[in-house]
C-alpha positions in Angstrom: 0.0 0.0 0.0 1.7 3.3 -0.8 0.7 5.5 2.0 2.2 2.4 4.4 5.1 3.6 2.4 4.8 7.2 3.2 4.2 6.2 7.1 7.3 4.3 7.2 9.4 7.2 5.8 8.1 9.9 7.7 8.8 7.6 11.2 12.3 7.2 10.3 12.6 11.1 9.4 11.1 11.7 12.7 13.3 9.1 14.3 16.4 10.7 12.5 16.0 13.9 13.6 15.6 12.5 17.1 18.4 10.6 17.4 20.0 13.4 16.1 18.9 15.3 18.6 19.6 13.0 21.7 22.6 11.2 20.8 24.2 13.2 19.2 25.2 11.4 16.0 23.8 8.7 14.0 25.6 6.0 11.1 24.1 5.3 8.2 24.9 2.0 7.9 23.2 1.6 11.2 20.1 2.8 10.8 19.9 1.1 7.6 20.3 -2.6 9.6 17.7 -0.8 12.1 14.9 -0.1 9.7 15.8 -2.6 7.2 16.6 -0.3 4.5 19.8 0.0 2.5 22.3 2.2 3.4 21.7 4.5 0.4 18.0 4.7 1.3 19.2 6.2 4.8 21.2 8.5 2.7 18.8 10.2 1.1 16.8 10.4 4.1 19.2 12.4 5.6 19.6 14.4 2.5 15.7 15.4 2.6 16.2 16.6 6.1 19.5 18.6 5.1 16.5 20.0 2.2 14.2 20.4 4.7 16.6 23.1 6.9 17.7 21.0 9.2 21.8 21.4 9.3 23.3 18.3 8.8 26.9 17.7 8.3 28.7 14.5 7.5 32.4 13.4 8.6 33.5 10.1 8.3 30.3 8.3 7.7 28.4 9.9 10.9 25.9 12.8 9.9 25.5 14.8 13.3 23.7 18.4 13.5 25.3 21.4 13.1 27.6 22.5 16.3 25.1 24.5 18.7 21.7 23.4 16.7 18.8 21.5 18.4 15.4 20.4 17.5 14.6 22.6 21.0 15.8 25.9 19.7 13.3 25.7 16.7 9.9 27.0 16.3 7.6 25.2 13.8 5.3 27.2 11.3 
């Protein structure tokens, strides 16, 4: 069903930018074994959120937020 589809990628979106948020960093490749996804799929994820204004930078295979950014400091309109 396609908008199972949708559902499953807005919860890992969601679930990105949260662990994001309270860890700090998150792996690809991890999240990829996690949601049983590939890797690339988990990529582009994170790309849509980088899209989306939320500053993600990527060093060595971990995307992490921007230094000083967190989900608390924004208001959504």
């Amino acid at each position: 069903m396609k908008n199972d589809s949708y559902d499953r990628k807005i919860f890992r979106l969601l679930y990105m930018l949260n662990k994001l948020n309270e860890e700090g960093s998150v792996k690809a490749s991890e999240l990829a074994i996690e949601f049983s996804v590939t890797t690339r799929t988990v990529q582009r994820d994170l790309v849509l959120l980088d899209i989306a204004g939320f500053p993600i930078i990527q060093k060595n295979g971990i995307q992490k937020f921007n230094r000083g950014f967190s989900l608390r400091k924004i208001t959504l309109k």
